[in-house]
Jmol script that loads the backbone (N, CA, C; Angstrom):
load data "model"
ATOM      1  N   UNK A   1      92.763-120.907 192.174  1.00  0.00           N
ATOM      2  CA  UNK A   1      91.691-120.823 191.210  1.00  0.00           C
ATOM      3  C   UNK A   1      92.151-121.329 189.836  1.00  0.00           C
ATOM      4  N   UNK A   2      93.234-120.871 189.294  1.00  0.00           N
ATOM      5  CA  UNK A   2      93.923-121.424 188.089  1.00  0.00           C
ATOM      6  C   UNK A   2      94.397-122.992 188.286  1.00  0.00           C
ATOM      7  N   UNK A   3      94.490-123.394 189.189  1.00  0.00           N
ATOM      8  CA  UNK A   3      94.347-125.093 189.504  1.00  0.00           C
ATOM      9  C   UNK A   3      93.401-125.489 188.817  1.00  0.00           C
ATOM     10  N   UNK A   4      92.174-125.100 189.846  1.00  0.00           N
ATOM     11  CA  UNK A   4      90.951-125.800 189.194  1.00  0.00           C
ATOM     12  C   UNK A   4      90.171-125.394 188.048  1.00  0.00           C
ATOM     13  N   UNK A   5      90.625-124.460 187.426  1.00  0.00           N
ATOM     14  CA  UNK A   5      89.962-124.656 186.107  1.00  0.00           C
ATOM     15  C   UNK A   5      91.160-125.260 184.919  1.00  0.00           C
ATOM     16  N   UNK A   6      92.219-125.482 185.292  1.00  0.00           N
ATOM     17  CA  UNK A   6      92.886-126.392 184.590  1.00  0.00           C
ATOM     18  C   UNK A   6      92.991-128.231 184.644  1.00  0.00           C
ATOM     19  N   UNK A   7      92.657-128.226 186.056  1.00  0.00           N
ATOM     20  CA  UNK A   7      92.080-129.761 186.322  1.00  0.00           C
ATOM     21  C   UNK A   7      90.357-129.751 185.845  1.00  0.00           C
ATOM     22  N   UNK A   8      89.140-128.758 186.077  1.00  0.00           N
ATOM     23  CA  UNK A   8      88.411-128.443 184.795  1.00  0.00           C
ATOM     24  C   UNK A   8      88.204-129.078 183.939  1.00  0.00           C
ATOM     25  N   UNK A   9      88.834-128.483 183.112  1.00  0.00           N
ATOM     26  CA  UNK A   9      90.087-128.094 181.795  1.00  0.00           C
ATOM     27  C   UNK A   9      89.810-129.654 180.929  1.00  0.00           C
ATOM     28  N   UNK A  10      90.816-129.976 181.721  1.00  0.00           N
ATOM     29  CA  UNK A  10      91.781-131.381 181.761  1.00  0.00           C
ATOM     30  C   UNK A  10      90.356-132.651 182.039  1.00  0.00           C
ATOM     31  N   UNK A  11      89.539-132.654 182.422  1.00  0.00           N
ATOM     32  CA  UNK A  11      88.942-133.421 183.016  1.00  0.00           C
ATOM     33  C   UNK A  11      87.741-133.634 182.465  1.00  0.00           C
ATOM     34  N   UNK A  12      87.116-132.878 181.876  1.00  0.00           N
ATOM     35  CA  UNK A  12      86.104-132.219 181.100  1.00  0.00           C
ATOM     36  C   UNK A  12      86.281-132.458 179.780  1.00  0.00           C
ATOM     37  N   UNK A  13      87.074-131.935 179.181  1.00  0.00           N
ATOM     38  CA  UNK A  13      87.483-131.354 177.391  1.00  0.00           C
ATOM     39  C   UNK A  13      88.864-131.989 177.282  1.00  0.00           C
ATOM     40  N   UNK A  14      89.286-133.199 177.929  1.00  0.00           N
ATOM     41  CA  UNK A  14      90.339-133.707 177.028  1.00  0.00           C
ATOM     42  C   UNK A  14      90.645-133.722 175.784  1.00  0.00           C
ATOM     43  N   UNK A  15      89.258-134.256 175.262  1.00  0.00           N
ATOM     44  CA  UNK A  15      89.334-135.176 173.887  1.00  0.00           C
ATOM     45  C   UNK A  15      88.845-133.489 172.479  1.00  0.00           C
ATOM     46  N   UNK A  16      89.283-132.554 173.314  1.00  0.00           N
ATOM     47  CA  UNK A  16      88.615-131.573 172.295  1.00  0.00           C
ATOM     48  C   UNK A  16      89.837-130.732 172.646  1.00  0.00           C
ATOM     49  N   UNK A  17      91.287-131.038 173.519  1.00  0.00           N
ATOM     50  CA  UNK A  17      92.144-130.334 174.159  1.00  0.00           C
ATOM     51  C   UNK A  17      93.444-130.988 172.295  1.00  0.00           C
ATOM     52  N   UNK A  18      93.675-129.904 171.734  1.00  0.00           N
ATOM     53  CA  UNK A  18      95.128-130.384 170.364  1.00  0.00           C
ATOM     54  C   UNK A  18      96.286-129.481 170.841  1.00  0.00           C
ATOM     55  N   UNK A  19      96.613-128.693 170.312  1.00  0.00           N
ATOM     56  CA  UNK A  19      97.499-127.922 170.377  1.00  0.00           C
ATOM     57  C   UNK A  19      97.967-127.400 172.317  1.00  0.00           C
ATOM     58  N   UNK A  20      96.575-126.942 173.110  1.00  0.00           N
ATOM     59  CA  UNK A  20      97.120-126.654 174.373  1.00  0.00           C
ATOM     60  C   UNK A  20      98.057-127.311 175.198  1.00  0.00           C
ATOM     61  N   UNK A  21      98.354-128.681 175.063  1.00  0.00           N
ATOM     62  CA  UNK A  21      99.089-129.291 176.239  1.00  0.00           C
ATOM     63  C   UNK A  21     100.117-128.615 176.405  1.00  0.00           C
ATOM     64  N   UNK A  22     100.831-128.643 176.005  1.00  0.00           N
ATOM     65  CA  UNK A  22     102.195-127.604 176.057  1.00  0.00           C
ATOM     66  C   UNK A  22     101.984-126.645 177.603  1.00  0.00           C
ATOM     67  N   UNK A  23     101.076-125.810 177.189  1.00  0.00           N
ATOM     68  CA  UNK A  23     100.525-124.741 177.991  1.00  0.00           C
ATOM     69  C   UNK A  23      99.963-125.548 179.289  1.00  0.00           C
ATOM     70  N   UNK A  24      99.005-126.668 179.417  1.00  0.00           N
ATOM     71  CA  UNK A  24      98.530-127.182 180.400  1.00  0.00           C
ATOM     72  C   UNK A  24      99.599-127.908 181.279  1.00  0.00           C
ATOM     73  N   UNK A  25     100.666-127.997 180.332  1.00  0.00           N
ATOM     74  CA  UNK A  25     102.257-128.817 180.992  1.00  0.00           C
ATOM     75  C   UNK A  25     102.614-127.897 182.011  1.00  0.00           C
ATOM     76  N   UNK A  26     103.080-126.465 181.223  1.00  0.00           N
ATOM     77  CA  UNK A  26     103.579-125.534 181.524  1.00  0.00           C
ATOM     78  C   UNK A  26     103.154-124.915 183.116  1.00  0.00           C
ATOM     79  N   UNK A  27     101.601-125.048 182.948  1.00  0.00           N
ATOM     80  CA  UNK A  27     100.893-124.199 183.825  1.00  0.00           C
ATOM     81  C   UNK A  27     101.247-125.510 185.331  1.00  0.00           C
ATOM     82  N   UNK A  28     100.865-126.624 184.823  1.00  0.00           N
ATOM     83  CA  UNK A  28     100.804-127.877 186.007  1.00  0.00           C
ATOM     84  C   UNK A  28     102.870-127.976 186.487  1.00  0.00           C
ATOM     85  N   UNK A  29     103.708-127.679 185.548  1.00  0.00           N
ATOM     86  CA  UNK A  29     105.056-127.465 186.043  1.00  0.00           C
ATOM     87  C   UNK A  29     105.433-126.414 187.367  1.00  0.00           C
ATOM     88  N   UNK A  30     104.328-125.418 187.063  1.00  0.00           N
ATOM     89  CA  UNK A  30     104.901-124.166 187.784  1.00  0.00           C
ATOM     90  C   UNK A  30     103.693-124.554 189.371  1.00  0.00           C
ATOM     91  N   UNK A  31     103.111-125.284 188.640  1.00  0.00           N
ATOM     92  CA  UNK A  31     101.919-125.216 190.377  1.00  0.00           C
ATOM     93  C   UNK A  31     103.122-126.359 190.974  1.00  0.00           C
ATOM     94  N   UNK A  32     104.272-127.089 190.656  1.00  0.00           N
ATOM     95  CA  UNK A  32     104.754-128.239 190.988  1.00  0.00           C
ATOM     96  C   UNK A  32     105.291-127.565 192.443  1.00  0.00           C
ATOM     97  N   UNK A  33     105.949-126.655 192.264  1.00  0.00           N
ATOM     98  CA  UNK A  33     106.316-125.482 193.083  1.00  0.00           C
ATOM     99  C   UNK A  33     106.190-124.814 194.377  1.00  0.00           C
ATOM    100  N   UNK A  34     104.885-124.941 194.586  1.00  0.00           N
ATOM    101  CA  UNK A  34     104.081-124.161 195.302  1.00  0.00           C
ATOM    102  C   UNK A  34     104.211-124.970 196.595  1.00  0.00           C
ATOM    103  N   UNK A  35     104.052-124.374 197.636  1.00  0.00           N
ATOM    104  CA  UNK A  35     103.896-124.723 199.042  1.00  0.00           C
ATOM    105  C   UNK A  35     102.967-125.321 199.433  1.00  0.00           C
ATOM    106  N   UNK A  36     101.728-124.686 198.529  1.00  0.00           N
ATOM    107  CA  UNK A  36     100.117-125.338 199.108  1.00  0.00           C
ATOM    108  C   UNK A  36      99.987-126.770 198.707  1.00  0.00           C
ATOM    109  N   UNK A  37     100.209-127.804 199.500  1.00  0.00           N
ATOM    110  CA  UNK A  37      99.816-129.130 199.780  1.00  0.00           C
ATOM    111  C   UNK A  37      98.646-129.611 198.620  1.00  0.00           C
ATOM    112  N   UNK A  38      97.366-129.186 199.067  1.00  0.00           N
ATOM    113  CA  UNK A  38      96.161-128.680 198.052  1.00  0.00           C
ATOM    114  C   UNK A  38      96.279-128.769 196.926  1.00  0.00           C
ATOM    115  N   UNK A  39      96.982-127.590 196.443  1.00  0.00           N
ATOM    116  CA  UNK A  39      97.138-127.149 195.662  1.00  0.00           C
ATOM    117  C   UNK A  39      98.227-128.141 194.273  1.00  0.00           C
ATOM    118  N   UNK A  40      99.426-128.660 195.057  1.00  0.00           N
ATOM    119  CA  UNK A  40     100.224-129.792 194.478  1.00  0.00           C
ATOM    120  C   UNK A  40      99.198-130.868 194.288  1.00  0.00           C
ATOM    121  N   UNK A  41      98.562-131.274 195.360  1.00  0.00           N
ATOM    122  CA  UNK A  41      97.413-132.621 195.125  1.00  0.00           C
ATOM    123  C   UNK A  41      96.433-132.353 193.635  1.00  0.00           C
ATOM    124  N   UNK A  42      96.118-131.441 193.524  1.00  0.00           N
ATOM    125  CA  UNK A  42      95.602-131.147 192.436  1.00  0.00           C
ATOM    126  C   UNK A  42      95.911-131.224 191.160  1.00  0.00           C
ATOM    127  N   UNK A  43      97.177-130.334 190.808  1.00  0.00           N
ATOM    128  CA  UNK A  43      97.902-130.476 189.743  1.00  0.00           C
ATOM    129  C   UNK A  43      98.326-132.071 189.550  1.00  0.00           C
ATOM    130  N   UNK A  44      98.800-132.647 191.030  1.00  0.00           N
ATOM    131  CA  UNK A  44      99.053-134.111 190.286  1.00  0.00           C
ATOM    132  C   UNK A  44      97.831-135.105 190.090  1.00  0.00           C
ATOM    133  N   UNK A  45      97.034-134.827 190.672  1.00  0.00           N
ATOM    134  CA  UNK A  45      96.090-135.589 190.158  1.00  0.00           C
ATOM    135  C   UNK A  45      95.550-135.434 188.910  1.00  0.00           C
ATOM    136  N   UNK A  46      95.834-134.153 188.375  1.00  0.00           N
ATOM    137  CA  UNK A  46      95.295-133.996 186.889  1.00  0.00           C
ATOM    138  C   UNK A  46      96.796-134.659 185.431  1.00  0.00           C
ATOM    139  N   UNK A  47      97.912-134.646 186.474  1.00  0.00           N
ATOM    140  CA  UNK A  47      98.566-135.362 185.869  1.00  0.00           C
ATOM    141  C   UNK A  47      98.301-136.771 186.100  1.00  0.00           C
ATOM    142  N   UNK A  48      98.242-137.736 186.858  1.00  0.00           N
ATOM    143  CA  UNK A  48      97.569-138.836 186.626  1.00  0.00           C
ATOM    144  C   UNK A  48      96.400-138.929 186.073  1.00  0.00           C
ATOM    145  N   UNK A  49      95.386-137.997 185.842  1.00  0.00           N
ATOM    146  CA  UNK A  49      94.373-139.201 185.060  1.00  0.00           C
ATOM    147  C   UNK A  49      94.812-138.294 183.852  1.00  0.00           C
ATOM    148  N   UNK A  50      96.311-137.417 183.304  1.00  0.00           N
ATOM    149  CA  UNK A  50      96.092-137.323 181.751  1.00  0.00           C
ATOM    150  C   UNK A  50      97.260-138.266 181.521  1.00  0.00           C
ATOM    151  N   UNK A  51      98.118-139.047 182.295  1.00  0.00           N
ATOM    152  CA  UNK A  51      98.579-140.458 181.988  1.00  0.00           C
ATOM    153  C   UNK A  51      98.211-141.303 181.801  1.00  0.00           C
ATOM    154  N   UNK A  52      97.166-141.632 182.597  1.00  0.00           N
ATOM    155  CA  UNK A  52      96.282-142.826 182.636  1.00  0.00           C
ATOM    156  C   UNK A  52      95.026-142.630 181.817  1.00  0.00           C
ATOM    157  N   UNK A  53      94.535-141.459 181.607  1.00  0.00           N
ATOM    158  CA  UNK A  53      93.530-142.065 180.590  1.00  0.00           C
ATOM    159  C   UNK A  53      93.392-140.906 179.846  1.00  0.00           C
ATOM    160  N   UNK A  54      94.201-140.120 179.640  1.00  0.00           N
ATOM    161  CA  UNK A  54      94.130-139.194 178.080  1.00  0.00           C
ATOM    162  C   UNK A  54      94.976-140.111 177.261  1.00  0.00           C
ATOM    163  N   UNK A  55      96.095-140.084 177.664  1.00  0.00           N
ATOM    164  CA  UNK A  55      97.480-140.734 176.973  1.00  0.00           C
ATOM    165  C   UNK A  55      96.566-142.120 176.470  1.00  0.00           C
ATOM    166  N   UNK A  56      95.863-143.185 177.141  1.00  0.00           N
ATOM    167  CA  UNK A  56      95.690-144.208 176.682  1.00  0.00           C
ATOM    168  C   UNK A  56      94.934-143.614 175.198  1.00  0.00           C
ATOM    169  N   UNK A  57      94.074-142.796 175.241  1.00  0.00           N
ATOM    170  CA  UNK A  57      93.083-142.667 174.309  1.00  0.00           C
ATOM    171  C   UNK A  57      93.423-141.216 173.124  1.00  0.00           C
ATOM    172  N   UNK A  58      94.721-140.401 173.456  1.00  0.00           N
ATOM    173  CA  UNK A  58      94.318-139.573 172.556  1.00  0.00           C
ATOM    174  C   UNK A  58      96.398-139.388 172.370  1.00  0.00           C
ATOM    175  N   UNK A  59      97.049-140.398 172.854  1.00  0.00           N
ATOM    176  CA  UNK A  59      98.758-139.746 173.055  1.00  0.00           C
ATOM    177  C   UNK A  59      99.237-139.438 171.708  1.00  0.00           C
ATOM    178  N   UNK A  60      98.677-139.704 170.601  1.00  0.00           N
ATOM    179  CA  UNK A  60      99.504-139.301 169.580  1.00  0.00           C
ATOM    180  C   UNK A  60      98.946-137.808 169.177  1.00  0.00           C
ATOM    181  N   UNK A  61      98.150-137.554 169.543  1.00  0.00           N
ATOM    182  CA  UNK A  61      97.610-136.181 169.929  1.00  0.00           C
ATOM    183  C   UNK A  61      98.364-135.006 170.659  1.00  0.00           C
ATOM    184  N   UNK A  62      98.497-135.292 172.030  1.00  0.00           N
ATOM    185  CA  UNK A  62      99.523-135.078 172.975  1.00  0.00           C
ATOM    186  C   UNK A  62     100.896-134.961 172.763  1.00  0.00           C
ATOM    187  N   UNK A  63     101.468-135.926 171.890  1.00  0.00           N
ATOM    188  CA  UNK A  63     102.716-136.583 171.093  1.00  0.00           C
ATOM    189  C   UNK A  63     102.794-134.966 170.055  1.00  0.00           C
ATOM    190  N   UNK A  64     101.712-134.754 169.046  1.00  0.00           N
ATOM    191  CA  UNK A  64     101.976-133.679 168.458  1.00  0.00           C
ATOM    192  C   UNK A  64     101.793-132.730 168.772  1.00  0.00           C
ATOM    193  N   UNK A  65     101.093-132.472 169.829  1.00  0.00           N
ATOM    194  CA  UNK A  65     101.436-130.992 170.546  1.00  0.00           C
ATOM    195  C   UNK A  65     102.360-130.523 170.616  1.00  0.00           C
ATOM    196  N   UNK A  66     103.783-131.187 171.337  1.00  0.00           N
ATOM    197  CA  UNK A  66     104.860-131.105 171.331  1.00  0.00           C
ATOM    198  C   UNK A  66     106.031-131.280 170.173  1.00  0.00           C
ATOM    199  N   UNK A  67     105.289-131.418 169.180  1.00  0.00           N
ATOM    200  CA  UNK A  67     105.849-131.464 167.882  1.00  0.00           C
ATOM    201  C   UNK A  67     107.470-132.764 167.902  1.00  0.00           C
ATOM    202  N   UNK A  68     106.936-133.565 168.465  1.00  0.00           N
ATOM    203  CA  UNK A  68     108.016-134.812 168.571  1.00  0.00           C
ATOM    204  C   UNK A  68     107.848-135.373 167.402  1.00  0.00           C
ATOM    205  N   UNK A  69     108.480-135.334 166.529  1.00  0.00           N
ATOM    206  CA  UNK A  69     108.790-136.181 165.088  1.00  0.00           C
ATOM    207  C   UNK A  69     109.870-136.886 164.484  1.00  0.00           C
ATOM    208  N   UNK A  70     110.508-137.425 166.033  1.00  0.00           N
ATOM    209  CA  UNK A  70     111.344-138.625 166.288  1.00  0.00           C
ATOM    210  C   UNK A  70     111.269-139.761 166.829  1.00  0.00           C
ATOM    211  N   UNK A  71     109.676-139.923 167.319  1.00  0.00           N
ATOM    212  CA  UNK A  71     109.316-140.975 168.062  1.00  0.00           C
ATOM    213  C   UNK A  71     108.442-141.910 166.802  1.00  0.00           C
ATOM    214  N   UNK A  72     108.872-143.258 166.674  1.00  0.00           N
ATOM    215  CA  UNK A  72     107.519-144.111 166.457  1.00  0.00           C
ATOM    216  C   UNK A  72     107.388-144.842 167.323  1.00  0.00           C
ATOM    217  N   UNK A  73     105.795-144.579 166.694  1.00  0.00           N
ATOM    218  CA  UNK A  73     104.987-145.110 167.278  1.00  0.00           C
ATOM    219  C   UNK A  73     104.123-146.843 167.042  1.00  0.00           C
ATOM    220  N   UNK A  74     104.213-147.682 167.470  1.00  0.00           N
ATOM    221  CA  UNK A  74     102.948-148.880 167.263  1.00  0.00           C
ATOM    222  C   UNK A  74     102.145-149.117 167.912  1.00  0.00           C
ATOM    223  N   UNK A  75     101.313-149.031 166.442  1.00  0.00           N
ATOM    224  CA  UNK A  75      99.553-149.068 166.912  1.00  0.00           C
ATOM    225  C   UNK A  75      99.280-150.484 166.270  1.00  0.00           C
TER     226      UNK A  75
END
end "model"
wireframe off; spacefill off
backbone 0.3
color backbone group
């Protein structure tokens, strides 16, 4: 159940998602884990489309979630 309202989550309210990633990392790290087949398919699929199309559109966002203030960036 905590899968899918974090793929939800993720899928839905990207572009309104600042500070949580951390937590949505956190939560999709620990489902990495799990036995249920399902359940892994899920979590990674919500990691591919927040590679493929959060990151394209919001990564310096993402970037400060994690408070990285050693990376530049060009835009």
């Amino acid at each position: 159940m905590i899968v899918r309202c974090v793929y939800q989550l993720v899928h839905s309210q990207y572009s309104n998602i600042r500070s949580g990633w951390t937590n949505i990392f956190a939560v999709l790290h620990l489902i990495a884990s799990s036995l249920n087949e399902a359940i892994v398919d899920m979590a990674f699929e919500t990691c591919h489309f927040t590679v493929k199309t959060v990151f394209k559109e919001h990564l310096r966002i993402v970037v400060d979630a994690f408070q990285v203030d050693r990376i530049i960036f060009l835009f």
